[in-house]
C-alpha positions in Angstrom: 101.6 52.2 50.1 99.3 53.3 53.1 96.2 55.1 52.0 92.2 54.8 52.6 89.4 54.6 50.0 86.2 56.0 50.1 83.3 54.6 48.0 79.7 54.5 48.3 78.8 58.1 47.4 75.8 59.1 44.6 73.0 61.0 44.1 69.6 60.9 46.1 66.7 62.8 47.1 66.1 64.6 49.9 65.2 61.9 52.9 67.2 59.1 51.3 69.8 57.1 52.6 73.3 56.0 51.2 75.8 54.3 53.2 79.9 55.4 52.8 82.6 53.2 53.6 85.7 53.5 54.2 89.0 51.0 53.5 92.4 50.6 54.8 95.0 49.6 52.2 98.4 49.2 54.2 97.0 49.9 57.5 94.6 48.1 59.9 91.7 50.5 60.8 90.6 48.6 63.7 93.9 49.8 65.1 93.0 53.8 64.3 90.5 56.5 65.0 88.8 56.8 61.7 87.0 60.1 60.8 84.7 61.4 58.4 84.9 64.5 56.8 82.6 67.0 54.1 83.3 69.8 52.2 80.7 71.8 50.2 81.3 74.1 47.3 83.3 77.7 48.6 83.1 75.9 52.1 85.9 74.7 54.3 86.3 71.1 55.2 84.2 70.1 58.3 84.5 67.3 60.7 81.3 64.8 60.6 81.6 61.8 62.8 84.5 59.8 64.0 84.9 56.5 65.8 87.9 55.2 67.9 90.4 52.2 67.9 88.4 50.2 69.9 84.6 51.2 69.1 84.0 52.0 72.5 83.7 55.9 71.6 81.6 57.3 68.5 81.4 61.6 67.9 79.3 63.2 65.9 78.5 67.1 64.6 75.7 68.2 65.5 74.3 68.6 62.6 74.4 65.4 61.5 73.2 63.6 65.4 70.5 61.6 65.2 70.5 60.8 61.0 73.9 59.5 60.6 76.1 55.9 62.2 79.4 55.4 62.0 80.4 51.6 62.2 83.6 49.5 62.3 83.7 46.3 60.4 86.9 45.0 61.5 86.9 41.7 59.1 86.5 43.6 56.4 89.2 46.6 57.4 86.4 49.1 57.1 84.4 52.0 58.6 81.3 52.5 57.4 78.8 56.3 58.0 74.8 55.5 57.1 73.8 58.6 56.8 69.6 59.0 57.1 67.4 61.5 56.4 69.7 63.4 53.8 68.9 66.7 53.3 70.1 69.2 50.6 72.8 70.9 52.9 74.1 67.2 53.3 75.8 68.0 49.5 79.6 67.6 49.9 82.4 65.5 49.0 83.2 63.5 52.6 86.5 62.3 52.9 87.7 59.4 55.3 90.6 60.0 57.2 92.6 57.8 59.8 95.3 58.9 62.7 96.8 57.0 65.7 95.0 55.8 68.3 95.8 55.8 72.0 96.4 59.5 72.3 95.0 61.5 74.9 93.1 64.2 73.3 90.9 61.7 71.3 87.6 63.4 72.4 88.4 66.7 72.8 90.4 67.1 69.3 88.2 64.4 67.3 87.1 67.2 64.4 90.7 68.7 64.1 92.2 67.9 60.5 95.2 68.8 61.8 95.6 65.6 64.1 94.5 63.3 60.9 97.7 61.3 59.5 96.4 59.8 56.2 93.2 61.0 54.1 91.5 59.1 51.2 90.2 61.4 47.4 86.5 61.6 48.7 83.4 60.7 47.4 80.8 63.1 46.3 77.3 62.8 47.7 74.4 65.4 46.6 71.2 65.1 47.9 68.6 66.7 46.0 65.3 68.7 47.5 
């Protein structure tokens, strides 16, 4: 069965750090974008970073520039977000979420759920001020 697992989630204070990964079970992430997703209470899912096939592209939200890395660890069929700096309107669950590679709206469409073949449960982070 093909499906990806998020872990790493928790609770911290404001200014913390936690680190999410992200594995493949029945797929080779090195061979996918791989994207990370939140969604906060009575919010709609929103599209956080994403990083390419090949690791030669990263995307982030705005939001979240500067404070969070995404990261491939292909040994390990893993993707990894550090996310620095939290801040209280960092709570959400964040889903990981994989589709092809290769096409050719990577850039332009990287934040649309829509183009995202398999997603993992999620993992609940809540930063505290």
């Amino acid at each position: 069965q093909v499906q990806v697992v998020e872990s790493g989630g928790g609770l911290v204070q404001a200014g913390g750090s936690l680190r999410l990964s992200c594995t493949g079970s029945g797929l080779y992430l090195g061979a996918w974008n791989v994207g990370w997703f939140r969604q906060a209470p009575g919010k709609e899912r929103e599209p956080v970073s994403c990083i390419n096939d090949r690791a030669s592209a990263t995307y982030y939200a705005a939001s979240v520039t500067g404070r969070f890395t995404i990261s491939q660890d292909v040994d390990k069929n893993t993707m990894s977000l550090r996310m620095d700096n939290l801040k209280p309107e960092d709570t959400a669950v964040y889903y990981c979420a994989a589709r092809r590679s290769g096409i050719s709206y990577e850039g332009r469409r990287w934040g649309d759920l829509t183009t995202y073949d398999y997603w993992g449960q999620g993992t609940q982070v809540t930063v505290s001020s």
